[in-house]
MIFI-375722 format. One record per atom (N, C-alpha, C): residue number from 1; residue in three letters; atom name; x, z, y. Coordinates in Angstrom, 1 decimal. Each point is the difference from the previous one (the first is absolute). Layout:
ATOM    nr   rest   atom        X        Z        Y
ATOM   NUM    ALA     CA        X        Z        Y
...
//
This chain:
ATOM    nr   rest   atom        X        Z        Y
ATOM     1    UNK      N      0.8      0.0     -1.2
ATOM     1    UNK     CA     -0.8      0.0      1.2
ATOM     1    UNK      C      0.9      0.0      1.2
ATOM     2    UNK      N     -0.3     -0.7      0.7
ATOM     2    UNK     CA      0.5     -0.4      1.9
ATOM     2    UNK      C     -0.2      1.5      0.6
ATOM     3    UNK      N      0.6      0.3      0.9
ATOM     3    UNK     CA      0.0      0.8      1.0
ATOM     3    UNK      C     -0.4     -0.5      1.2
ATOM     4    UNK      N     -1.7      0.5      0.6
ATOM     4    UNK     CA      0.1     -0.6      0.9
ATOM     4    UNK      C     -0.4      0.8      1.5
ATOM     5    UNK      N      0.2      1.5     -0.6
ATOM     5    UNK     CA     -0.5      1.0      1.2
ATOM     5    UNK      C      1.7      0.9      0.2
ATOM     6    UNK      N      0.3      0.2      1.2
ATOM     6    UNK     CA      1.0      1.0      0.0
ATOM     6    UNK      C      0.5      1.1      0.4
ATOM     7    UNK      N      0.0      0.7     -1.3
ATOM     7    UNK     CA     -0.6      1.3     -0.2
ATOM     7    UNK      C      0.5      1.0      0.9
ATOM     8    UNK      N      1.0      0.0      0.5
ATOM     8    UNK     CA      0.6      1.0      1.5
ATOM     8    UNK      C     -0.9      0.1      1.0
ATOM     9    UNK      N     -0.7     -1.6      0.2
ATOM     9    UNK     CA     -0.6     -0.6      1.4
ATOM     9    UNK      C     -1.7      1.3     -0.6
ATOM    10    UNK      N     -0.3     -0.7     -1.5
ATOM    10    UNK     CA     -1.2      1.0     -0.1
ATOM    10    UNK      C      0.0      1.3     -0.3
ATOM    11    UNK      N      0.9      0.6     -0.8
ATOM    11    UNK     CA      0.5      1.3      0.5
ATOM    11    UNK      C      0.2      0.9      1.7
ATOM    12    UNK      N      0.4     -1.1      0.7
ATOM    12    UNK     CA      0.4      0.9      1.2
ATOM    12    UNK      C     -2.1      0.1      0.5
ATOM    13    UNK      N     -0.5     -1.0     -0.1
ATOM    13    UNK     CA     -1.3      0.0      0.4
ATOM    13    UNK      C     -1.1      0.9     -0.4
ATOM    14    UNK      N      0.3      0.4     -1.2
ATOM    14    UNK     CA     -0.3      0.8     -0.6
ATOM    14    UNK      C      0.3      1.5      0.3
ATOM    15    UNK      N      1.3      0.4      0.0
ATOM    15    UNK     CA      0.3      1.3      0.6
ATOM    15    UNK      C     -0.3     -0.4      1.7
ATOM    16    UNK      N      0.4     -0.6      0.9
ATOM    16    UNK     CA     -0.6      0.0      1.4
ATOM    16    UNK      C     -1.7      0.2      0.3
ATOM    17    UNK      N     -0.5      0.0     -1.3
ATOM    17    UNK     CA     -1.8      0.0      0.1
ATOM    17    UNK      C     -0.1      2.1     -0.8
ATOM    18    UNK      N      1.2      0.3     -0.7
ATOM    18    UNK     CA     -0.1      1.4     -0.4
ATOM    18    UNK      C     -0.3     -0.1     -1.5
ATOM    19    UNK      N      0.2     -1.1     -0.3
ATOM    19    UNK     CA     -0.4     -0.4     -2.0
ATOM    19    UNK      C      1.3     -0.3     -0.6
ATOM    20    UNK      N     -0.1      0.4     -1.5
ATOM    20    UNK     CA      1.4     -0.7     -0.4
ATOM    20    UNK      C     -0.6     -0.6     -1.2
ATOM    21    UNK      N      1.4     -1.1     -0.3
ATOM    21    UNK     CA     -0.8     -1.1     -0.5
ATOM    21    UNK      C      0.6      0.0     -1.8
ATOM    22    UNK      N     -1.0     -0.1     -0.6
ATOM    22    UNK     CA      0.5      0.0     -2.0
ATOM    22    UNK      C      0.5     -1.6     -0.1
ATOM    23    UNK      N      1.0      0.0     -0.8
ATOM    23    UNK     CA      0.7     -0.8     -0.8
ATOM    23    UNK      C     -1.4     -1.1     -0.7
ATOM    24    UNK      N     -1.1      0.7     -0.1
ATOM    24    UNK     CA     -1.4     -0.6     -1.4
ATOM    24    UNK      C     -0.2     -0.9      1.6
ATOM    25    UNK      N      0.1      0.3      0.9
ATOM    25    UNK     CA     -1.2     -0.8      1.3
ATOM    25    UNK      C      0.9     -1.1      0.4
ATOM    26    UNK      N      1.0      0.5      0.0
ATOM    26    UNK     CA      1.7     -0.8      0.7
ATOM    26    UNK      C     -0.6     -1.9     -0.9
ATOM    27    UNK      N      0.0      0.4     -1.5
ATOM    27    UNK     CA     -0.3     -0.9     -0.8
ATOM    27    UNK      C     -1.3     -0.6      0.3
ATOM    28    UNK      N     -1.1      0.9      0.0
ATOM    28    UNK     CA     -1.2     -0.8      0.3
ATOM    28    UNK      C     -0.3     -0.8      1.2
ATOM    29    UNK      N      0.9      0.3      1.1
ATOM    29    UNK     CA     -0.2     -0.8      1.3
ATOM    29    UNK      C      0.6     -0.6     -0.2
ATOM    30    UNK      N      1.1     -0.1     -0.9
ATOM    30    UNK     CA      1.1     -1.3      0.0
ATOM    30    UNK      C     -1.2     -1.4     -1.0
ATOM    31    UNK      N     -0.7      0.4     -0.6
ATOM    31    UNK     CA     -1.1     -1.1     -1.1
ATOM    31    UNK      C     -0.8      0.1      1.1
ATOM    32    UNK      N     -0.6      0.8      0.8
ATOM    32    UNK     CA     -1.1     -0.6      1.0
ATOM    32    UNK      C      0.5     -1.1      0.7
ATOM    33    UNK      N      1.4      0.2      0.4
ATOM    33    UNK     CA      0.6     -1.1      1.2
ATOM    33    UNK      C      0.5     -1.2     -0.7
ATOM    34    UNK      N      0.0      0.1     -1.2
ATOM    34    UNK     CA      0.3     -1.4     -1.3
ATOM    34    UNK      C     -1.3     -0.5      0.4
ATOM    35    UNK      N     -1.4      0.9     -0.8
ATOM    35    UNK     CA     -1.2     -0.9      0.2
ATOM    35    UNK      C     -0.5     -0.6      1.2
ATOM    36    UNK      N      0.3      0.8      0.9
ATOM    36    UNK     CA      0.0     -0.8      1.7
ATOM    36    UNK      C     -0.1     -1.5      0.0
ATOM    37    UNK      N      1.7      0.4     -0.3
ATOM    37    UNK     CA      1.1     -1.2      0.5
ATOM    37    UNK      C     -0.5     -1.2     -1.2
ATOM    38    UNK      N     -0.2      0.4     -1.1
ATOM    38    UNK     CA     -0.8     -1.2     -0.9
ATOM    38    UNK      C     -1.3     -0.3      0.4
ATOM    39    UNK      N     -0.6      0.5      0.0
ATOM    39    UNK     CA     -1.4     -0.5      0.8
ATOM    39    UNK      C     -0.1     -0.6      0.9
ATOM    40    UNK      N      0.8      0.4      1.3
ATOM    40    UNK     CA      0.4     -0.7      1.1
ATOM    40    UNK      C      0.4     -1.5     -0.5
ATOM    41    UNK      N      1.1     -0.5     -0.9
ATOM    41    UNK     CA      0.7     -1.1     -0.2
ATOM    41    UNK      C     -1.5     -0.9     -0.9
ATOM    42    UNK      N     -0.6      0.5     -0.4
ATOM    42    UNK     CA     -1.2     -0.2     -0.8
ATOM    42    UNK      C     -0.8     -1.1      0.9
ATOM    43    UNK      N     -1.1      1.0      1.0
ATOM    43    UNK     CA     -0.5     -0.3      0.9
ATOM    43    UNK      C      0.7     -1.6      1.3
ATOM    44    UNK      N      1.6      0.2      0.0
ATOM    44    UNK     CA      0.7     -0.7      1.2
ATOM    44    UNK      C      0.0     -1.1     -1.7
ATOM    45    UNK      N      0.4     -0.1     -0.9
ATOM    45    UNK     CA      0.0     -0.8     -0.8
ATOM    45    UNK      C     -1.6     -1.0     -0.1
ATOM    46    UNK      N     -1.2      0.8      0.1
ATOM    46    UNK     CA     -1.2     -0.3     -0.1
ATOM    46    UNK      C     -0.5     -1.2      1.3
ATOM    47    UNK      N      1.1      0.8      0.9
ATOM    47    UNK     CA     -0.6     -1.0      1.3
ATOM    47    UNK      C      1.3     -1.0      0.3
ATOM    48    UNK      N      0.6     -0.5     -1.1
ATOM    48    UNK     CA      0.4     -0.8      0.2
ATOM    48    UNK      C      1.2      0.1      0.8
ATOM    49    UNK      N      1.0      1.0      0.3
ATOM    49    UNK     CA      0.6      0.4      1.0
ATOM    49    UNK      C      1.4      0.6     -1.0
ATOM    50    UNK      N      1.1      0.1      0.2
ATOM    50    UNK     CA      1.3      0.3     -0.4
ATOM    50    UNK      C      0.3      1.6      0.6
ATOM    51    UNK      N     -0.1     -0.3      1.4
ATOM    51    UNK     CA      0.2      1.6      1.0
ATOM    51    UNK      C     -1.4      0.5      0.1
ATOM    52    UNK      N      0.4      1.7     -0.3
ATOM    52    UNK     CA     -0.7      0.8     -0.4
ATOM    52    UNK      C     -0.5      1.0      1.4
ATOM    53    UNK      N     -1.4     -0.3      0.5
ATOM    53    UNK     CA     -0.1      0.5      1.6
ATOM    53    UNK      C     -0.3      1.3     -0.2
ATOM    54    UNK      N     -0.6      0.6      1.1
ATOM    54    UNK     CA     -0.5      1.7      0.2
ATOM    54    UNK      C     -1.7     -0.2     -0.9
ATOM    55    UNK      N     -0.8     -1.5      0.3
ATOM    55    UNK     CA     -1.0      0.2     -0.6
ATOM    55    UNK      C      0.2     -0.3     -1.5
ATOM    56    UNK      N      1.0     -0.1     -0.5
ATOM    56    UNK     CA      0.0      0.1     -1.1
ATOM    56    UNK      C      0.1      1.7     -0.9
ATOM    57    UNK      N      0.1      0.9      0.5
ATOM    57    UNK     CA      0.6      1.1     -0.2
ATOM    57    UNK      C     -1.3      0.8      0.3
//
């Protein structure tokens, strides 16, 4: 599996909000931001398009 969240940037977000963040979530946001990013390419693939916009997302 790709790495596509980074985990300092979401850790610091997390303690600056007063939360700390599990190793189990670290993974699950990293497959939510895979299924994004595939759906997105899905959708921009659908309309006929190569580059992937904001309304694709």
């Amino acid at each position: 599996m790709a790495t596509f969240i980074v985990q300092k940037a979401y850790r610091d977000l997390a303690k600056k909000k007063g939360f700390l963040v599990g190793s189990d979530s670290i993974k699950a946001l990293d497959k939510a931001v895979e299924k994004l990013v595939t759906d997105a390419m899905a959708r921009t693939k659908a309309n006929g398009r190569k580059t992937i916009k904001a309304q694709d997302i």
